[in-house]
N, C-alpha and C positions, 0 to 999 in steps of 0.2 A: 438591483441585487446582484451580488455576486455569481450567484447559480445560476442567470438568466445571461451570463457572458455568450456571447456568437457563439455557433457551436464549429466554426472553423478556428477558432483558438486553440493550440496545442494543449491538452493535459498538465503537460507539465508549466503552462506558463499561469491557466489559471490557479493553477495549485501553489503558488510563487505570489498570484496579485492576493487571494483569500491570507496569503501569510502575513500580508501586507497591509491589510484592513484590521487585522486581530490586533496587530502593534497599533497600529495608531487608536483604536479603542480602548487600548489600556491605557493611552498618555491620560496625563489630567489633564482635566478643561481649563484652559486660559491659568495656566502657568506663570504667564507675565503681569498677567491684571493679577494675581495675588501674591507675586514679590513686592510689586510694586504699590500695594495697598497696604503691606506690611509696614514699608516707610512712614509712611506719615503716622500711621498708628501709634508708633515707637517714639516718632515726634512729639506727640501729643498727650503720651503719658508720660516724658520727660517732662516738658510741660507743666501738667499737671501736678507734679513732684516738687519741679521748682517753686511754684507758687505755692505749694504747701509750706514749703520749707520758709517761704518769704514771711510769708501772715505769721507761723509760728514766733521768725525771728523780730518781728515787728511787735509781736504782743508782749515778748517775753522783753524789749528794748523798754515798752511803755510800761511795765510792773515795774523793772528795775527805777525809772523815771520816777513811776509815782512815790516809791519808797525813799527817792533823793529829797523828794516837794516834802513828803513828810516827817524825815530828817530837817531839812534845814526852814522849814515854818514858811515854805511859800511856795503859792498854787503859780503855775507860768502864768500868764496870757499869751504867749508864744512860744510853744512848746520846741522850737526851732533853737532859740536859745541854748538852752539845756542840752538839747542834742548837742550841738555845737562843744558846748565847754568840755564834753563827753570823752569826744571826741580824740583819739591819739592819732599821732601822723601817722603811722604805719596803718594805720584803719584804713586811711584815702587810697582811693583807685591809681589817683595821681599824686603824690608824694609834693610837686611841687605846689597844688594846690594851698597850700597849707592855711589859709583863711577860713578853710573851710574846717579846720581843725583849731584847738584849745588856746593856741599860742596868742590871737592877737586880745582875746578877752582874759588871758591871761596877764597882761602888761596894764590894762583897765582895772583888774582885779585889784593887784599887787598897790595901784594910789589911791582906790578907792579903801582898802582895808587901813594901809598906814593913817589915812583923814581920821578916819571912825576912831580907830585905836589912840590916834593921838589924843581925839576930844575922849576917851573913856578915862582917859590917862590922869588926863587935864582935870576932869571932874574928882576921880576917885583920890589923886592925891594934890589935894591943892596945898600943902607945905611942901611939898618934893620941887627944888631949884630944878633947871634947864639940863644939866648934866643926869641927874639921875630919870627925870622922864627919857630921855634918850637910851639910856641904857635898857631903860623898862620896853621900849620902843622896839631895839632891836632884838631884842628877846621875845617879844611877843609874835613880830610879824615876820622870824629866819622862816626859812625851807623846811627845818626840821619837824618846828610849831604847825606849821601850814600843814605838812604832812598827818599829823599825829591828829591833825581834825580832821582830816579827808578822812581819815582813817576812821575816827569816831565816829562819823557820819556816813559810813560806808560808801564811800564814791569807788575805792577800791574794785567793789562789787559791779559796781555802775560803769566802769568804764569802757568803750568800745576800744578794742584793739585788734590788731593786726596780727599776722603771723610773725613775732617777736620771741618768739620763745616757749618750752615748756611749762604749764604750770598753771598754777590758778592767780588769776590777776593780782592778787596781792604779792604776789613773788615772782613776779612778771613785771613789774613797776618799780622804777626806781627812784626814792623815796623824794629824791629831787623831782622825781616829774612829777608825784602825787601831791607835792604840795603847788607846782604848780596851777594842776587843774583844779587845786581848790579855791586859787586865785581867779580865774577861771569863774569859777560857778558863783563867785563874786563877783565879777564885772558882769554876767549873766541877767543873776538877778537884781542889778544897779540899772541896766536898759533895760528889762522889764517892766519893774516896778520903780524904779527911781530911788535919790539915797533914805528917804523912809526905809523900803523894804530889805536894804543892804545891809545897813546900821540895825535894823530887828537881826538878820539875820546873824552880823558877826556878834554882837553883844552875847545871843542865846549860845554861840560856841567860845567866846572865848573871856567871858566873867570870872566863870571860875577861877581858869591862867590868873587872870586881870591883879588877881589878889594871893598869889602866889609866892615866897619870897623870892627875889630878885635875885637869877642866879650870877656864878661868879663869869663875868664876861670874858676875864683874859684868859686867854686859851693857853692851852699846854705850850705852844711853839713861843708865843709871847713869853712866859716864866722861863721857858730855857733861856732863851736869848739873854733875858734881863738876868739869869745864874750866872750864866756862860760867863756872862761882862765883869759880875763882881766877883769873877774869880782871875778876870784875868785872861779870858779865853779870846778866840775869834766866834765870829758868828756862825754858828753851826752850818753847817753843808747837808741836805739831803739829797737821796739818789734812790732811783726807781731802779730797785734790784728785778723785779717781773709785773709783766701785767699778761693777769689771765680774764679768761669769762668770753661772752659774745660781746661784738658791738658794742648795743644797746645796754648791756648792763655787764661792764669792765668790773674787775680789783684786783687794784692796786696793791706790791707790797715796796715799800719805803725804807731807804734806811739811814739813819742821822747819825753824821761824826763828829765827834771833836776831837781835837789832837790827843793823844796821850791816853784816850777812853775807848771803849770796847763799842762796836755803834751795835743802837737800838735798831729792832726794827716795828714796822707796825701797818695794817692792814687793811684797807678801804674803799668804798666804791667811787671814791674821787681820788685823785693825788692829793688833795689839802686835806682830807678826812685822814687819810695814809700817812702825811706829815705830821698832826697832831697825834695820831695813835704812835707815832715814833718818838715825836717828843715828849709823850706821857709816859709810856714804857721808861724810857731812859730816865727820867724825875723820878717814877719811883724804885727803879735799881737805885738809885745816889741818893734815894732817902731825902728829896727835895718836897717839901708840902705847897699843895695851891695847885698842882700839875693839871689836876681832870679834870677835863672841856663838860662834862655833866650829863 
């Protein structure tokens, strides 16, 4: 005890040590044990946050999934697949990765869909010569087509992506790459289930198309050309007056001259989409009929 100090101790020095017991009675106890058990604690509800955050994004991946199987008429057997076709490069951790993304079941897609479409072709119009299935052909199985059935089928919804841009995935994709991964979710369900299940499946999206009138192939930049000439002219020149947008989703504005005429211009998420809307503009200033790509 303090009070029990020798009693040859000066006064004034025990009055100095009792000062010295009151402070360290006020410290807290083990100061360091509970900084230092703070840490991990903090650890461990981050943690727990992540993982929450995980499952949610796992559950919410297999709803959007089951709603593609019930879109396009087929259950996986490997639901790996599917992810895959899903899948956008900007998604991947690692960019070069890219197998692990849309692109190579998309190239599988694209001749498994042309096979199918040819034989529906074959079948539906068995007077139609070699020249008009063709034309029926590339009309059926363009970018734009592919697109407008991802689209029907909501894959738009479905797709994983990356930090690409503002917006909700349909306006976040560019219409070029949403017809890919519909190619994509073709070759998907062609290793899956085999060309039974692929053929069920493009038939169920694209019958309807299938018997559609046959739209006009030659494109606006074709009909100028072929004007230009029987007037007399050279073959038009286009020129890329600006390109605006991010990266990932550019547009193009275009502009086409011919001597002696005022140039078109016209506006697009590709340069050839841009050229066409250049040389449709211009057709129908000059009151030229046939110009719209459709």
């Amino acid at each position: 005890m303090i009070d029990d100090l020798p009693g040859d101790i000066p006064p004034s020095e025990k009055a100095s040590t009792r000062t010295r017991a009151r402070r360290e009675a006020k410290k807290p106890a083990d100061v360091g044990t509970t900084v230092e058990g703070a840490a991990p604690a903090k650890r461990a509800r981050a943690a727990i946050k992540k993982t929450v955050k995980a499952k949610k994004r796992k559950k919410n991946l297999q709803r959007k999934a089951k709603a593609v199987e019930e879109q396009i008429g087929h259950v996986f057997a490997d639901a790996a697949l599917l992810t895959t076709a899903l899948t956008h490069v900007s998604a991947l951790k690692n960019p070069s990765d890219r197998w692990d993304s849309y692109q190579r079941l998309e190239f599988l897609g694209d001749h498994v869909l042309g096979l199918v479409v040819s034989d529906m072709l074959f079948r539906t119009y068995p007077n139609a010569d070699e020249g008009e299935l063709s034309k029926r052909l590339a009309d059926l199985v363009r970018g734009q087509t592919c697109a407008e059935v991802a689209e029907a089928m909501g894959l738009h919804e479905a797709v994983k992506l990356g930090a690409v841009g503002a917006g909700d995935a349909s306006n976040r994709l560019r219409k070029s790459v949403l017809g890919d991964i519909c190619e994509a979710v073709i070759g998907a369900v062609y290793l899956d289930g085999g060309y039974p299940a692929a053929a069920q499946m493009i038939e169920r999206a694209w019958t309807p198309r299938l018997r559609k009138p046959m739209r006009a192939l030659r494109d606006s930049k074709t009909v100028l050309q072929e004007w230009a000439q029987g007037k007399g002219l050279p073959t038009p020149t286009y020129r890329e007056v600006e390109r605006t947008g991010p990266h990932h989703d550019p547009k193009f504005r275009i502009a086409v001259e011919l001597p002696d005429m005022a140039p078109a211009e016209g506006v697009g998420s590709s340069k050839r989409a841009a050229e066409k809307a250049a040389a449709t503009a211009l057709l129908a200033r000059e009151g030229v009929p046939g110009g719209g790509d459709g």
